[in-house]
PDB file with SEQRES, HELIX, SHEET and CRYST1 records, atoms N, CA, C and O in Angstrom:
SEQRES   1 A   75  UNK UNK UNK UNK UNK UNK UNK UNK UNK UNK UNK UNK UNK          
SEQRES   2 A   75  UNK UNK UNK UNK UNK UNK UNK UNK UNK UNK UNK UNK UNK          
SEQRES   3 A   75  UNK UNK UNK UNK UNK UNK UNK UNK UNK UNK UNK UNK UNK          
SEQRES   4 A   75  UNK UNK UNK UNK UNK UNK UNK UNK UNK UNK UNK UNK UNK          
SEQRES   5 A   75  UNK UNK UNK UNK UNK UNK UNK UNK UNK UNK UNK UNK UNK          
SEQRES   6 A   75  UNK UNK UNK UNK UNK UNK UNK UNK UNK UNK                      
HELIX    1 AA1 UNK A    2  UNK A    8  1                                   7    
HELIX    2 AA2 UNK A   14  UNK A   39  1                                  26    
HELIX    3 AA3 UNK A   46  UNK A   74  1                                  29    
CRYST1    1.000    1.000    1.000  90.00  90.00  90.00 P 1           1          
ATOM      1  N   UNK A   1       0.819  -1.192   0.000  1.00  0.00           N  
ATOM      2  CA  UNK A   1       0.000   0.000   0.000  1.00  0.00           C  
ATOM      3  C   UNK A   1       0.867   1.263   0.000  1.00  0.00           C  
ATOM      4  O   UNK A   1       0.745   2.056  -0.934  1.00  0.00           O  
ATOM      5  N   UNK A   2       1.753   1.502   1.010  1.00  0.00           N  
ATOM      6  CA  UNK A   2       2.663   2.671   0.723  1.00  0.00           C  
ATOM      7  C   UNK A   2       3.766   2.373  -0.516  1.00  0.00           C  
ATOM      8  O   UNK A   2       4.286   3.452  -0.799  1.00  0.00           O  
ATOM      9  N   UNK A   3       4.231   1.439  -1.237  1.00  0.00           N  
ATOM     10  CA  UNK A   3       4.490   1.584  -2.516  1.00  0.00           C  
ATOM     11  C   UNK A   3       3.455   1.942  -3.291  1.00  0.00           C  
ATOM     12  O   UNK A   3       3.778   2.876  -4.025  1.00  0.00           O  
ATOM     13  N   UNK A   4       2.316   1.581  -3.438  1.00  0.00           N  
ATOM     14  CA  UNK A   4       1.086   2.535  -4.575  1.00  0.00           C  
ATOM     15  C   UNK A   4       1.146   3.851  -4.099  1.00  0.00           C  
ATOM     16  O   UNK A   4       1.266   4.711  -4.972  1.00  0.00           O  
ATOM     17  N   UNK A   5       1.092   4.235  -2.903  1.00  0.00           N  
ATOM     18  CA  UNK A   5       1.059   5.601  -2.155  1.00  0.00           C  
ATOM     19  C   UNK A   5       2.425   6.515  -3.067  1.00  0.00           C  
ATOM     20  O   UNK A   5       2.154   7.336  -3.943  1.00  0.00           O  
ATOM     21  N   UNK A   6       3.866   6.177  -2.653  1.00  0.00           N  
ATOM     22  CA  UNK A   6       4.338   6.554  -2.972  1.00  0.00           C  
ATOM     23  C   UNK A   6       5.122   6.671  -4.421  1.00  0.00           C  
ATOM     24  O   UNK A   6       6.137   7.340  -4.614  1.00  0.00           O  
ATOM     25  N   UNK A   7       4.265   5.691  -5.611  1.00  0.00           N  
ATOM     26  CA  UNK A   7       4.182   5.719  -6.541  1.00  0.00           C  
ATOM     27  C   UNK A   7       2.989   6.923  -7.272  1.00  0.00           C  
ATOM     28  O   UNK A   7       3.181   7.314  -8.423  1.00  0.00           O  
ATOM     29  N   UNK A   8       2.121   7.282  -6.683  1.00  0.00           N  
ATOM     30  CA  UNK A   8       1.053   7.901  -6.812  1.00  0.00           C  
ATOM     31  C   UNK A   8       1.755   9.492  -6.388  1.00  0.00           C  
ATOM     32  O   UNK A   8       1.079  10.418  -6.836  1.00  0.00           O  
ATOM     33  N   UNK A   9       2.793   9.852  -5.729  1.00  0.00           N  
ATOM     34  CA  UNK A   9       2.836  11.009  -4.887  1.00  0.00           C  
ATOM     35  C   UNK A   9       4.393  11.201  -6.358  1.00  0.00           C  
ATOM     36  O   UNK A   9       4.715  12.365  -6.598  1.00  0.00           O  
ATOM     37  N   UNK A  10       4.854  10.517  -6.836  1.00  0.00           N  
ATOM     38  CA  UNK A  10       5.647  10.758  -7.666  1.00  0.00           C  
ATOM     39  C   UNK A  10       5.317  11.265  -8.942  1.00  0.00           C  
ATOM     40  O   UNK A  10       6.057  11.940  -9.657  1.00  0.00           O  
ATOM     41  N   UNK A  11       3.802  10.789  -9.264  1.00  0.00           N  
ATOM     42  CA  UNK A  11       3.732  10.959 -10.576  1.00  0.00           C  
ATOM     43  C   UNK A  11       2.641  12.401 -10.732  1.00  0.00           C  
ATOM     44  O   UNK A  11       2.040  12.745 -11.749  1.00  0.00           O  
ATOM     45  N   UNK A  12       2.632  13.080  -9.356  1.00  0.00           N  
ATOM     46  CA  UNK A  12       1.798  14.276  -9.433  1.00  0.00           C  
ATOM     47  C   UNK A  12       2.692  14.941 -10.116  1.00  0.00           C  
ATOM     48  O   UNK A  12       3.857  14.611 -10.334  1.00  0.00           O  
ATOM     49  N   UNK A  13       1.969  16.167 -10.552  1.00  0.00           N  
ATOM     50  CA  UNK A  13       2.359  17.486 -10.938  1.00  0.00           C  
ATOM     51  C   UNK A  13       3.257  18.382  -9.654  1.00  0.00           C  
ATOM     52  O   UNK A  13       3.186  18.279  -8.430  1.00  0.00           O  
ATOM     53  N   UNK A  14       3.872  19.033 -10.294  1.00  0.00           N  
ATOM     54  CA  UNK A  14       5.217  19.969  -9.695  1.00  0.00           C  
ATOM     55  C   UNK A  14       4.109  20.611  -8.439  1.00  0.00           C  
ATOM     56  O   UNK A  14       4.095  20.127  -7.306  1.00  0.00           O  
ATOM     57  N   UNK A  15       2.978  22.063  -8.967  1.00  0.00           N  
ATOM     58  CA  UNK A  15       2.406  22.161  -7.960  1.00  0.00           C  
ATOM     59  C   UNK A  15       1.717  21.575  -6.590  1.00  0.00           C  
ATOM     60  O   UNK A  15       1.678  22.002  -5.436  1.00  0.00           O  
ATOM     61  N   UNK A  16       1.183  20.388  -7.240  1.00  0.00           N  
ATOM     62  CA  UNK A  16       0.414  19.574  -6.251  1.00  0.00           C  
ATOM     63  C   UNK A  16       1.929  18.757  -5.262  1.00  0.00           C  
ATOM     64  O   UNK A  16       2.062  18.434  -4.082  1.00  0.00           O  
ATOM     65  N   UNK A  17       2.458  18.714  -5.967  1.00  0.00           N  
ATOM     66  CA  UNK A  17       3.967  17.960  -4.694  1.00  0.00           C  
ATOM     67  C   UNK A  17       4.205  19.193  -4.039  1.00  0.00           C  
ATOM     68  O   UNK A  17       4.056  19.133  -2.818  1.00  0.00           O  
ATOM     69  N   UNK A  18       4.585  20.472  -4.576  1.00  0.00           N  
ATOM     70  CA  UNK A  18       5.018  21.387  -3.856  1.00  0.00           C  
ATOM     71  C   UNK A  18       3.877  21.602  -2.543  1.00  0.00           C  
ATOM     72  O   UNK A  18       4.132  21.615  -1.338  1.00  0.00           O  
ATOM     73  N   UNK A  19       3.062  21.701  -2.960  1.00  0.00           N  
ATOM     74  CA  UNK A  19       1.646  21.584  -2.063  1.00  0.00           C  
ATOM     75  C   UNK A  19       1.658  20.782  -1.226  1.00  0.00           C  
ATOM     76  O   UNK A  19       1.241  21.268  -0.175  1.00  0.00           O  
ATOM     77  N   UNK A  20       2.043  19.342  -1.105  1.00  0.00           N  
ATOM     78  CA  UNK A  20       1.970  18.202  -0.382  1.00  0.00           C  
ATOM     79  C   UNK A  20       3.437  18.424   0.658  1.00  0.00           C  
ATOM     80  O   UNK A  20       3.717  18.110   1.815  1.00  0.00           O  
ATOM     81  N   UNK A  21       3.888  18.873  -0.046  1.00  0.00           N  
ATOM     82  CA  UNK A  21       5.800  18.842   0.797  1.00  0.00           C  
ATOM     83  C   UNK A  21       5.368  19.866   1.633  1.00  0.00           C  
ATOM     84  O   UNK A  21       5.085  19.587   2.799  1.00  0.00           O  
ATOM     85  N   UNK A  22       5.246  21.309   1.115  1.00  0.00           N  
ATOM     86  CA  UNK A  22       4.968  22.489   2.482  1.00  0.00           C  
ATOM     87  C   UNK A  22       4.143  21.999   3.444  1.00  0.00           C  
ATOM     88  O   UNK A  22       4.367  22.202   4.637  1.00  0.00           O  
ATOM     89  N   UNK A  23       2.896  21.163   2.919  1.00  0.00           N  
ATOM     90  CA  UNK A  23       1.907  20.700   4.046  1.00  0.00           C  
ATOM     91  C   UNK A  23       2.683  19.857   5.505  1.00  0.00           C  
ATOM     92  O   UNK A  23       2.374  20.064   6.679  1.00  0.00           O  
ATOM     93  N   UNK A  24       3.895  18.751   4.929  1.00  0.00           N  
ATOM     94  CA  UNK A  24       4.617  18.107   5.564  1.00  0.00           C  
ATOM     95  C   UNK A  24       5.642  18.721   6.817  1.00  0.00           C  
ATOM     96  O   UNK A  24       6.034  18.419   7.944  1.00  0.00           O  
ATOM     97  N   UNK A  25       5.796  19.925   5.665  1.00  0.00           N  
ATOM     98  CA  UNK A  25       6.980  20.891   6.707  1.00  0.00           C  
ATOM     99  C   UNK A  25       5.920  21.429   7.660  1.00  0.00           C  
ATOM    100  O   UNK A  25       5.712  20.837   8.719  1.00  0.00           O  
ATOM    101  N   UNK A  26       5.310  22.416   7.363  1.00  0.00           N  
ATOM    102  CA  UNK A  26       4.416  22.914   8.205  1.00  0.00           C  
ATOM    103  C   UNK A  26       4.039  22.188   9.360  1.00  0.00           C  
ATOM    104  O   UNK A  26       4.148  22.605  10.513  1.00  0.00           O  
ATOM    105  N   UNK A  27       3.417  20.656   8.875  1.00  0.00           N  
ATOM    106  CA  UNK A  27       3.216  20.450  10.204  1.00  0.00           C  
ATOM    107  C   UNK A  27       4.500  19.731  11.073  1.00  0.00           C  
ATOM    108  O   UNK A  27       4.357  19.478  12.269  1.00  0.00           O  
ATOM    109  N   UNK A  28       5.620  19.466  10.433  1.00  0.00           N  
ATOM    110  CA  UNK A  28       6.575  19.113  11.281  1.00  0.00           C  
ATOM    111  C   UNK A  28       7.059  20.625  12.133  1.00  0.00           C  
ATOM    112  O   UNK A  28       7.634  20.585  13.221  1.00  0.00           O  
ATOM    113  N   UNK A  29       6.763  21.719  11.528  1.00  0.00           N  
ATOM    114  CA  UNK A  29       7.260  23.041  12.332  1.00  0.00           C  
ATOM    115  C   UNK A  29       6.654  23.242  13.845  1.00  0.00           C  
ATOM    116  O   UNK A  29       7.129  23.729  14.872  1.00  0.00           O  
ATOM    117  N   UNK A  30       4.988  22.460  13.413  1.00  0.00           N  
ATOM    118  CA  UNK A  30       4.106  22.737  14.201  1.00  0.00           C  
ATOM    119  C   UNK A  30       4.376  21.948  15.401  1.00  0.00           C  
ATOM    120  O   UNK A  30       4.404  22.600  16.445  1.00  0.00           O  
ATOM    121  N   UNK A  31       4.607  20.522  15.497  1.00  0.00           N  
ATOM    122  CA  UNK A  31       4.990  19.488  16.213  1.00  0.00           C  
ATOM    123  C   UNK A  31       6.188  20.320  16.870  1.00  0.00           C  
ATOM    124  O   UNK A  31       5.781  20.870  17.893  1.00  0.00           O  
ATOM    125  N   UNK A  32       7.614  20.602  16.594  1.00  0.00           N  
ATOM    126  CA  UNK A  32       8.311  21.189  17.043  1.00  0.00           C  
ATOM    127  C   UNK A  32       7.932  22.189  18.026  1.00  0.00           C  
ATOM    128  O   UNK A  32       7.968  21.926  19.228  1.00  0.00           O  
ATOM    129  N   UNK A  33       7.596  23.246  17.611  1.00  0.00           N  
ATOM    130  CA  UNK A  33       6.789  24.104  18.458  1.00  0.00           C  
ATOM    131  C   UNK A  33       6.195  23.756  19.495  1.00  0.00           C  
ATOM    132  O   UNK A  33       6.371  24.394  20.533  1.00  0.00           O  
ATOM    133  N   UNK A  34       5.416  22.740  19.452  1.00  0.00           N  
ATOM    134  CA  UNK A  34       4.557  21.923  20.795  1.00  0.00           C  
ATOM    135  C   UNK A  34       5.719  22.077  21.492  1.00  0.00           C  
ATOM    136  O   UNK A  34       6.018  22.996  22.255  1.00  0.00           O  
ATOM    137  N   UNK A  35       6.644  20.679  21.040  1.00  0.00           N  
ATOM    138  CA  UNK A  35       7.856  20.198  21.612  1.00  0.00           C  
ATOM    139  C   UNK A  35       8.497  21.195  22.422  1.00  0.00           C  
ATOM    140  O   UNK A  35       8.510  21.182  23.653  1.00  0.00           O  
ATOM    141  N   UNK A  36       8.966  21.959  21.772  1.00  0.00           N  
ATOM    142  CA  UNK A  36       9.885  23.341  22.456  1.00  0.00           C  
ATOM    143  C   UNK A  36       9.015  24.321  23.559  1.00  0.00           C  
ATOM    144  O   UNK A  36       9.611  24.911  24.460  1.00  0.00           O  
ATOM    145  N   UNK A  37       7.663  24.414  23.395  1.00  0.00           N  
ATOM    146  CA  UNK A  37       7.337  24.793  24.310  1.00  0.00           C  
ATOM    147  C   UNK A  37       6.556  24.063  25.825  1.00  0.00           C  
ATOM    148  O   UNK A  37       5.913  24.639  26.703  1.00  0.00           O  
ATOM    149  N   UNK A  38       6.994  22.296  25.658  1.00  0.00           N  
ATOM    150  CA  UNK A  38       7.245  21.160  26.123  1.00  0.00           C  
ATOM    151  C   UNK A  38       8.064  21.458  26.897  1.00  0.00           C  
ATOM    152  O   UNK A  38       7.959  21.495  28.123  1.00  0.00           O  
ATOM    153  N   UNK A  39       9.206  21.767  26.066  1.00  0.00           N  
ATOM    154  CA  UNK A  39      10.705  21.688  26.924  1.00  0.00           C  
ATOM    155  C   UNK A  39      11.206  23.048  27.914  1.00  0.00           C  
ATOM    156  O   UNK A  39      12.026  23.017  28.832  1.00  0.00           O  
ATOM    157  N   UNK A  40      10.462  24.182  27.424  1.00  0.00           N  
ATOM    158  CA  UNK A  40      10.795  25.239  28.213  1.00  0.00           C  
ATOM    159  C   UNK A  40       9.977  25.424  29.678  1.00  0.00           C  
ATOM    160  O   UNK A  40      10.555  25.864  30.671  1.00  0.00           O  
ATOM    161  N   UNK A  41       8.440  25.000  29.682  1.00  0.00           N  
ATOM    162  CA  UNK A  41       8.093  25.394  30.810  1.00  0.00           C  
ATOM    163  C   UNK A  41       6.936  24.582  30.557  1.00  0.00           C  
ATOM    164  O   UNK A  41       6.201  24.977  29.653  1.00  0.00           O  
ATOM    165  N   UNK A  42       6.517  23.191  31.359  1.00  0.00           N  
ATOM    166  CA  UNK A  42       5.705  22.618  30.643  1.00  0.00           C  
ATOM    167  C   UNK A  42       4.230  22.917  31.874  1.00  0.00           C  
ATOM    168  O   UNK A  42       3.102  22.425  31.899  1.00  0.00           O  
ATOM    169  N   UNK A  43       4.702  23.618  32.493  1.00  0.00           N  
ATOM    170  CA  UNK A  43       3.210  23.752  33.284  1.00  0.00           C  
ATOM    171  C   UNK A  43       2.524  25.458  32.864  1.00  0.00           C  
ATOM    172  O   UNK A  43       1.356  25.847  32.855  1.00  0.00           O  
ATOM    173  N   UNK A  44       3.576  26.049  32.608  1.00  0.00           N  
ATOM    174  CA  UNK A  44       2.825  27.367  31.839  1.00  0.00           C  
ATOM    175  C   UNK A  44       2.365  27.224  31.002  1.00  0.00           C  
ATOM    176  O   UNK A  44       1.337  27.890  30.875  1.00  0.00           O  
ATOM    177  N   UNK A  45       2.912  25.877  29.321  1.00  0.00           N  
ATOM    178  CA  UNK A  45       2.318  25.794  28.185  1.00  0.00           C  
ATOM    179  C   UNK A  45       1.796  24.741  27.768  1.00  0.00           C  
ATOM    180  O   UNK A  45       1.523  24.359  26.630  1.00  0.00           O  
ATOM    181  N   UNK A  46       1.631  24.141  29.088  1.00  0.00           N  
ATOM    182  CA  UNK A  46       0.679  23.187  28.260  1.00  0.00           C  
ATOM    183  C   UNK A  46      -0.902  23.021  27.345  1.00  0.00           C  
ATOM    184  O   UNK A  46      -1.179  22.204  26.467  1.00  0.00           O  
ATOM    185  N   UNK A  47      -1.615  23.944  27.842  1.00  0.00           N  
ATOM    186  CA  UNK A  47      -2.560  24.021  27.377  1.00  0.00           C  
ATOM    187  C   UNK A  47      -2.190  24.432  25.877  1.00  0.00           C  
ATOM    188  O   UNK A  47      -2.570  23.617  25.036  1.00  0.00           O  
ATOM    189  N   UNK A  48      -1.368  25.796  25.296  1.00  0.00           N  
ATOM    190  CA  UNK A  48      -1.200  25.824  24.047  1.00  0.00           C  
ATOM    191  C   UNK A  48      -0.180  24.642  23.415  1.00  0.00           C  
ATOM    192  O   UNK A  48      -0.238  24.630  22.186  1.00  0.00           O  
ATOM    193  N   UNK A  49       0.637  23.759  23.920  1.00  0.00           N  
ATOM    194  CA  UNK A  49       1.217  22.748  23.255  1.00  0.00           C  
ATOM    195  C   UNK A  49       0.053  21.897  23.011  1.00  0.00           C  
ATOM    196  O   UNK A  49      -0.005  21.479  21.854  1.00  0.00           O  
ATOM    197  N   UNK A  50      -0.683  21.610  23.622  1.00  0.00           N  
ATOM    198  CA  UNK A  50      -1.910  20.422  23.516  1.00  0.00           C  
ATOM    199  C   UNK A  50      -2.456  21.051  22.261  1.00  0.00           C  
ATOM    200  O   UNK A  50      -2.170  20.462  21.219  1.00  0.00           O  
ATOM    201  N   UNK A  51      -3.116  22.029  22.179  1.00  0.00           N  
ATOM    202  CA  UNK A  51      -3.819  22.800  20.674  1.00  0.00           C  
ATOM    203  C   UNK A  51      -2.786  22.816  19.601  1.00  0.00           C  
ATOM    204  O   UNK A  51      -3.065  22.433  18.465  1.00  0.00           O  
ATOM    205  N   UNK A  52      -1.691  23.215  19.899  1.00  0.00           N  
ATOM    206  CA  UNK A  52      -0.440  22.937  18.944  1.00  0.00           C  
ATOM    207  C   UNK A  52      -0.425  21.164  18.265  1.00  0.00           C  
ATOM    208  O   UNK A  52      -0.552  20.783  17.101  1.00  0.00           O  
ATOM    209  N   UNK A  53      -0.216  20.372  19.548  1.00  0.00           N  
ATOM    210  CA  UNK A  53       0.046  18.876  18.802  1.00  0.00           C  
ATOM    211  C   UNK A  53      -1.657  18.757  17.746  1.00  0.00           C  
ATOM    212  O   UNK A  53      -1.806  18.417  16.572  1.00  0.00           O  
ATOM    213  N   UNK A  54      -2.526  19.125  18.616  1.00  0.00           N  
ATOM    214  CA  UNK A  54      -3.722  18.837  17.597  1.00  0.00           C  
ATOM    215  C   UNK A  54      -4.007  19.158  15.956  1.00  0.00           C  
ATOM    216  O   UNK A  54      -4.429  18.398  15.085  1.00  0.00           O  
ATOM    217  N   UNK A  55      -3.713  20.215  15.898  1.00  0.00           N  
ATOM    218  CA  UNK A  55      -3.149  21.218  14.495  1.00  0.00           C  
ATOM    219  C   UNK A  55      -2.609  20.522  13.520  1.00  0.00           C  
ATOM    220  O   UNK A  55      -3.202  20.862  12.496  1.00  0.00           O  
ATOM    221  N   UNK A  56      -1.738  19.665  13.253  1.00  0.00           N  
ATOM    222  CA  UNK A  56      -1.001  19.064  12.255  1.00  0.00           C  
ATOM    223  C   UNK A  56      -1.769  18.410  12.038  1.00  0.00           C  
ATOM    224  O   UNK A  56      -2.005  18.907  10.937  1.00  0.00           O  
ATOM    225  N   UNK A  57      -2.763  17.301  12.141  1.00  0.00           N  
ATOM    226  CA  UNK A  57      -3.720  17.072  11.522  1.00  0.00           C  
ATOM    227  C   UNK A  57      -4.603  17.294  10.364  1.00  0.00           C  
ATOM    228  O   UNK A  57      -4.675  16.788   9.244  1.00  0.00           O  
ATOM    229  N   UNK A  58      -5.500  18.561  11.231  1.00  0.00           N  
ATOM    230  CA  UNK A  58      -6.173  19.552  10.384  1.00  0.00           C  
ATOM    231  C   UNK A  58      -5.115  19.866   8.901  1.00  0.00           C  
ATOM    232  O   UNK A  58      -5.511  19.679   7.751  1.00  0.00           O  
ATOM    233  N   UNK A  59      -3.961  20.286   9.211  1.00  0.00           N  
ATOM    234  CA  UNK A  59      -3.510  20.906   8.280  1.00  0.00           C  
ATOM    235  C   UNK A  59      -3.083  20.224   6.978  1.00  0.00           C  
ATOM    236  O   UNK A  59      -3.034  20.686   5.838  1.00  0.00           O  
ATOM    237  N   UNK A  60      -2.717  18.715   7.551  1.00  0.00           N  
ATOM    238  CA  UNK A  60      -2.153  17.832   6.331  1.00  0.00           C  
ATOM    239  C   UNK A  60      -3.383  17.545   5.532  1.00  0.00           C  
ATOM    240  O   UNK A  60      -3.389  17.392   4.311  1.00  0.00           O  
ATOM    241  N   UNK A  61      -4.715  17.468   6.541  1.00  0.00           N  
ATOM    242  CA  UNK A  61      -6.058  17.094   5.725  1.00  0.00           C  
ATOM    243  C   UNK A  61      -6.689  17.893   4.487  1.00  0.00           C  
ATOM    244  O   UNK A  61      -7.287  17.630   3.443  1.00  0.00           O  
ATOM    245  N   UNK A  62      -6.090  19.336   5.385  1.00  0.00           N  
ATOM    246  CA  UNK A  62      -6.419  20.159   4.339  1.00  0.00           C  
ATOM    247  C   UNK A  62      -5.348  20.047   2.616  1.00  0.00           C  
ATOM    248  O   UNK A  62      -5.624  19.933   1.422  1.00  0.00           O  
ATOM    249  N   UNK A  63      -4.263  20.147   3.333  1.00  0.00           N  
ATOM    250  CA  UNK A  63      -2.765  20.306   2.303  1.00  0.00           C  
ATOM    251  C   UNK A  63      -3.306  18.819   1.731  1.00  0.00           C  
ATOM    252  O   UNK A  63      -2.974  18.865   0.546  1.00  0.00           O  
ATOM    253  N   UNK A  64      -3.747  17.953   1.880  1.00  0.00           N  
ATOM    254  CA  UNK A  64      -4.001  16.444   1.041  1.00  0.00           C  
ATOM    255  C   UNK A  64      -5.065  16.666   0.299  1.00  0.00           C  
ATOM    256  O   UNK A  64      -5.324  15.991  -0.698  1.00  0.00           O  
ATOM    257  N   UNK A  65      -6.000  17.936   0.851  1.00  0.00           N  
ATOM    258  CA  UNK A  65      -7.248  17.898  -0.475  1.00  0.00           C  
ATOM    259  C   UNK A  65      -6.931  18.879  -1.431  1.00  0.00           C  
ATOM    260  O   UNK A  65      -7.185  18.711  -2.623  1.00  0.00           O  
ATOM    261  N   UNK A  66      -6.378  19.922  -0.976  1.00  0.00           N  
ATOM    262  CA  UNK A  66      -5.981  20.684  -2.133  1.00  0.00           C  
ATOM    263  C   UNK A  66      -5.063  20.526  -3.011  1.00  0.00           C  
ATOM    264  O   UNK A  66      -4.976  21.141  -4.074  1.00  0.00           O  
ATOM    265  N   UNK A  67      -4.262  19.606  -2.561  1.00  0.00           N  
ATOM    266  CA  UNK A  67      -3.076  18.546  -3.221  1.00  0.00           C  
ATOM    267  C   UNK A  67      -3.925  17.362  -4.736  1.00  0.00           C  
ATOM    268  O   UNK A  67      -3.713  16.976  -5.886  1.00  0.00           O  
ATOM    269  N   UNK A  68      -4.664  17.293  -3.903  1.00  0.00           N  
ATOM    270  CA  UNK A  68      -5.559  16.120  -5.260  1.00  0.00           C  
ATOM    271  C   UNK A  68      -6.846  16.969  -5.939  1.00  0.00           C  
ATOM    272  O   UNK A  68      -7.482  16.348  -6.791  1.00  0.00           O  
ATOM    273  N   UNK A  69      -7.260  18.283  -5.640  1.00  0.00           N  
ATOM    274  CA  UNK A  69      -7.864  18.912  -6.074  1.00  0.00           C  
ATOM    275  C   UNK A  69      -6.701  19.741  -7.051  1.00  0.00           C  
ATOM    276  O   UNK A  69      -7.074  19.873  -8.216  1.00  0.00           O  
ATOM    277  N   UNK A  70      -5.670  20.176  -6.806  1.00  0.00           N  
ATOM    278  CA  UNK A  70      -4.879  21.045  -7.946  1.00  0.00           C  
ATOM    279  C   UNK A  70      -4.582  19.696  -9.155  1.00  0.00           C  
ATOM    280  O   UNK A  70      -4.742  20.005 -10.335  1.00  0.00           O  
ATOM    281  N   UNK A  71      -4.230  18.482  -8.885  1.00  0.00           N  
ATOM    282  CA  UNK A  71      -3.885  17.227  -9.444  1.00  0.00           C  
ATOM    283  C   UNK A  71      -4.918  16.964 -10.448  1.00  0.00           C  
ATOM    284  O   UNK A  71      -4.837  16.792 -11.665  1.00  0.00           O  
ATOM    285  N   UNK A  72      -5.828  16.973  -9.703  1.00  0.00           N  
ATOM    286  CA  UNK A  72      -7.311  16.556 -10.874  1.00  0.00           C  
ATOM    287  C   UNK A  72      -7.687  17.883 -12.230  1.00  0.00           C  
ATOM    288  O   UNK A  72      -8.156  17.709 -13.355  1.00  0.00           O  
ATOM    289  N   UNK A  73      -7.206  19.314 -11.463  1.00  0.00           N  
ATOM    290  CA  UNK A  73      -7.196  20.120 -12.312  1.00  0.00           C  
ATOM    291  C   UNK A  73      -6.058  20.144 -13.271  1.00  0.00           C  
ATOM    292  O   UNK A  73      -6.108  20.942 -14.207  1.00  0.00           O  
ATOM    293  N   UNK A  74      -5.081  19.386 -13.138  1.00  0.00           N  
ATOM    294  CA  UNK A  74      -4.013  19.883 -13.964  1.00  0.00           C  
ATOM    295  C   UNK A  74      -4.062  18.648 -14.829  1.00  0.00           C  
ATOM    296  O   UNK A  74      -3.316  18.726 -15.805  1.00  0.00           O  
ATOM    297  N   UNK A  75      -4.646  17.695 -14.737  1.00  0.00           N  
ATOM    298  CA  UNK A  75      -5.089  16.483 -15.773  1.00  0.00           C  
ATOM    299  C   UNK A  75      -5.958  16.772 -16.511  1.00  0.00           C  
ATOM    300  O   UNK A  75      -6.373  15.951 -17.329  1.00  0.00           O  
TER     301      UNK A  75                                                      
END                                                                             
């Protein structure tokens, strides 16, 4: 299954990968962020690290539809 996956993510268009890769970074920035504000003071931030780890989610869901929505347009 992740060989079809990543056979499928190769043969997109330039935009729609570029689209899919920022989505990836983004939310690895986001995870970090939790993390670091994990590591600095974890009883002042926890409440915004918790909304932080939740976030990357949302965001790849989104970055994955507009990823196969630019894909379908450029076919």
């Amino acid at each position: 299954m992740i060989k079809k996956l990543m056979e499928r993510i190769n043969k997109m268009s330039a935009q729609a990968y570029t689209t899919l890769k920022l989505t990836y970074i983004i939310s690895i920035l986001i995870l970090s962020a939790a993390l670091a504000l994990l590591i600095i003071d974890r009883r002042r931030y926890l409440d915004i690290a918790r909304e932080l780890y939740s976030l990357p989610q949302a965001v790849l869901l989104v970055g994955g539809i507009v990823s196969l929505v630019m894909e379908d347009m450029s076919s």
